[in-house]
N, C-alpha and C positions, 0 to 999 in steps of 0.2 A: 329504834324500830318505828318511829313514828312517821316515817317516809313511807311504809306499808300498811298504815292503817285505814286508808282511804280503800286499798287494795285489799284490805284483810276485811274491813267491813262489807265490799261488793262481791265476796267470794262469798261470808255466810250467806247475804241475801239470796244468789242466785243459786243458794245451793240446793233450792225448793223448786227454782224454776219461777219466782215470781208468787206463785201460787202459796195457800196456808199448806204450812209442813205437814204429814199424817202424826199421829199422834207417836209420840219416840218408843220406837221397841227399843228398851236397854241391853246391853249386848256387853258379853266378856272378849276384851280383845286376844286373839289366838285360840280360841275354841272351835273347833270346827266339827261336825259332824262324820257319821262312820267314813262317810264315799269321801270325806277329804277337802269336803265344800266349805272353803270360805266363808259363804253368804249364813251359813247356820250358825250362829253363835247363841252362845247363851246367856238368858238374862241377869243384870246387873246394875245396879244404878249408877248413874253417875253425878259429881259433885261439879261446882261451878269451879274453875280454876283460871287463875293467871299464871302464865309460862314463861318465862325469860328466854330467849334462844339459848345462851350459851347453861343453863339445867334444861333444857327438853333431852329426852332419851336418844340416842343416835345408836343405829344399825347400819352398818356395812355390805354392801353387796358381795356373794361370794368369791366372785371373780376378784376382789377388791377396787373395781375401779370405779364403785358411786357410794355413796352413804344418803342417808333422808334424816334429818330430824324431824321428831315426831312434834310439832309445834299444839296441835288439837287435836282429840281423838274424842268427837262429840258421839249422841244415837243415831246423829242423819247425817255426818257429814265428816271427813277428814281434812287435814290444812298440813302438810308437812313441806319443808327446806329442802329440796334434792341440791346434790351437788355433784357432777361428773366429770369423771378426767379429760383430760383430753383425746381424743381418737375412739372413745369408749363407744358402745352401740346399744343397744335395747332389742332383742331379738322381736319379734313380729308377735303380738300378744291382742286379747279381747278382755277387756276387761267390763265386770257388772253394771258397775257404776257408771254416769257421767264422770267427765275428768274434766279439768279446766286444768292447764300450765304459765305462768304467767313466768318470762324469763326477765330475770336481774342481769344478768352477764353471759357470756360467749354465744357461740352460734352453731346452728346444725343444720339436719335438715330432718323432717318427721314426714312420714307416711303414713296419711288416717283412708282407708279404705283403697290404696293403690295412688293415691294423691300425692304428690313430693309437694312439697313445701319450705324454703328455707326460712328460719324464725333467727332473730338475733333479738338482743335486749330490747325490750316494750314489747315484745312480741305476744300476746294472750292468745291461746292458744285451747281452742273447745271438742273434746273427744266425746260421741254421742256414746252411750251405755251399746256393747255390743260391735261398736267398731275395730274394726283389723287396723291396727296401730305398730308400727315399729320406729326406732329413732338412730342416727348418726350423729357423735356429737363432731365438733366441728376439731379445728385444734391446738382449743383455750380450754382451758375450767368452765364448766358451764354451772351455775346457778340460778335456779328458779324455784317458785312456787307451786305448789301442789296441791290441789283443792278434788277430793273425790266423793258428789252427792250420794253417798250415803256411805257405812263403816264397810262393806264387804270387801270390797275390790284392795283396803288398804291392809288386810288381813295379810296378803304375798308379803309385807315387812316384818312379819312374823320370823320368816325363815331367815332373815338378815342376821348377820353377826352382831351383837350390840357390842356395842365399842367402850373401850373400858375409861381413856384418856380423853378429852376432848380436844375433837382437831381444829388447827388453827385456823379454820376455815369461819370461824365466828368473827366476826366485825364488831 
């Protein structure tokens, strides 16, 4: 993993935007309030942890054709491992949070506010809070990084299957 830690250092930084953090609202991950919102969790402390990829928790998309490891689940910030099939797609989505995507492998094409864009490996990839986002994956495996400033928007992995085996998609 130390090929990503250059990357996994400049994903917490910017996960502020530069600026000093607000002070961490602790949050229970999957709690959501009545209306079904994400962004209201409740609070929870959290401890300092190091995560190995191959023990971080994996959850499967329903469809089954992406899974995410849960790499960090800080108060301001998410960092999770997606990984998608080939041909798979991301329906057209807004999510709370800033997003950052940093891709390791294959290629697509992403749509942030009506925009095509095709992204292959080295590709860093910055989703403003509230943008119309959808994705094509291309048709390879795709692996990338997933960085979302702040817990709410990563709360949707909630609803993931957690996967009981780990798939051999660890390196």
């Amino acid at each position: 993993m130390s090929r990503l830690s250059p990357l996994l250092l400049a994903a917490l930084v910017t996960a502020c935007g530069g600026a000093t953090c607000p002070e961490p609202a602790t949050t229970t991950p999957g709690a959501r309030d009545r209306a079904g919102d994400d962004s209201a969790r409740q609070p929870v402390a959290r401890a300092a942890e190091v995560r190995d990829l191959e023990d971080a928790p994996e959850r499967a998309a329903p469809p089954g054709t992406a899974t995410v490891r849960l790499l960090a689940e800080g108060q301001n910030a998410f960092l999770g491992r997606l990984v998608m099939e080939p041909n798979a797609a991301v329906p057209e989505h807004a999510d709370s949070d800033e997003e950052y995507i940093h891709v390791l492998e294959g290629h697509g094409t992403i749509w942030i506010d009506g925009v095509a864009s095709e992204v292959r490996p080295g590709a860093t990839i910055f989703m403003p809070a509230g943008a119309r986002v959808r994705f094509q994956n291309g048709d390879a495996r795709m692996v990338a990084i997933q960085v979302f400033a702040g817990p709410g928007s990563a709360a949707k992995y909630d609803r993931w299957t957690p996967t009981e085996a780990r798939s051999a998609d660890v390196e």
